[in-house]
GURO-462797 format. One record per residue (C-alpha): residue in one letter; y, x, z. Coordinates in steps of 0.5 Angstrom, whole numbers, padded with zeros to 4 digits, always signed. Each point is the difference from the previous one (the first is absolute). Layout:
AYXZ...
//
This chain:
X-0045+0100-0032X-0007-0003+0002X+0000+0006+0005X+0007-0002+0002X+0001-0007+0001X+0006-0001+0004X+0005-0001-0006X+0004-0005+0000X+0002-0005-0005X+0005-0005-0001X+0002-0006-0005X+0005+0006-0003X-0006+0004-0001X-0005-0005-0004X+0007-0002-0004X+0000+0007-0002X-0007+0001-0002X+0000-0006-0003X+0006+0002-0004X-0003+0007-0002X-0007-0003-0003X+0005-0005-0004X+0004+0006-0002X-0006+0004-0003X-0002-0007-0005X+0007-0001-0002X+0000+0007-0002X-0007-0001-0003X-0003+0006+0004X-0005-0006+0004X-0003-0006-0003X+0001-0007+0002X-0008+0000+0003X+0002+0007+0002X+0005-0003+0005X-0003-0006+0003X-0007+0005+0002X+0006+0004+0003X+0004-0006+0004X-0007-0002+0002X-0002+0007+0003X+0006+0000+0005X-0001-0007+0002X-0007+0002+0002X+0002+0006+0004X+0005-0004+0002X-0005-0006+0002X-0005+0006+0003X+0006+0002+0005X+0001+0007-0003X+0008-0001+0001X+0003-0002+0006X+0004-0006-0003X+0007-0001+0004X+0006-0003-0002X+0007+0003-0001X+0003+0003+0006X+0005-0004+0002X+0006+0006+0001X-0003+0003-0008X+0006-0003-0004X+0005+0002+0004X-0002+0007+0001X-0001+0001-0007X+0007-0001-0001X+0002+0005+0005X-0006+0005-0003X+0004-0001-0006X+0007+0001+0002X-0002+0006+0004X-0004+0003-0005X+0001-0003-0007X+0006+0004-0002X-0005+0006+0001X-0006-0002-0003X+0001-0006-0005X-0005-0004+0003X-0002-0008-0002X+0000-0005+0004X-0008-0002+0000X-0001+0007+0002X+0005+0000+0005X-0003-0007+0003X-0007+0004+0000X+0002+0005+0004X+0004-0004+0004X-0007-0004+0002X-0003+0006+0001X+0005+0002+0004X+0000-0007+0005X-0008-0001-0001X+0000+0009+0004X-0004+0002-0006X-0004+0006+0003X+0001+0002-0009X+0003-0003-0005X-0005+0001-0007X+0006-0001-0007X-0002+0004-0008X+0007+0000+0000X+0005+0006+0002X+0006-0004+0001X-0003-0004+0005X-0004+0005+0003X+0007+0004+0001X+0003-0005+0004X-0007-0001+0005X+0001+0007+0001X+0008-0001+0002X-0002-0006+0003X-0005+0004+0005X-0007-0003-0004X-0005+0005+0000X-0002-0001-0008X-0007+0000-0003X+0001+0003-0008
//
């Protein structure tokens, strides 16, 4: 990432991973002191500008609903995945990074180019 820093991060984005880290202690797979050194490294990098910090776009939700209608039925995405390809999408992300396939399906659809 540090080759490639215009990667964009939202408020969804830091609840997300803040989410992720705290799922990995509730399932004991982290330590508490495991955690807290992770949450400091990505307020570094955040201090230290390796992300583009911007707010959600204002047009994410509404989309959202509508990549969810258009391709829920077919894809069987969630909400939060659906919200951040709808950013990604209104941000005109030049490609979209995601570990998961469903998201990575409904990017493609949706005309993302995808980094797997």
């Amino acid at each position: 990432m540090r080759q490639n820093p215009r990667v964009w991060f939202t408020p969804l984005n830091l609840a997300e991973c803040f989410h992720a880290i705290a799922k990995q202690v509730f399932y004991r797979k982290i330590s508490q002191t495991a955690a807290a050194a992770i949450f400091q490294i990505l307020q570094r990098d955040r201090a230290d500008g390796l992300y583009l910090e911007t707010a959600m776009p204002e047009n994410a939700f509404n989309l959202c609903a509508e990549l969810g209608r258009r391709y829920g039925p077919k894809l069987g995405m969630r909400t939060l995945d659906t919200l951040h390809v709808a950013c990604a999408l209104e941000l005109k992300a030049e490609r979209f990074w995601t570990f998961d396939e469903r998201q990575a399906k409904l990017a493609k659809t949706a005309g993302l180019k995808t980094t797997e």
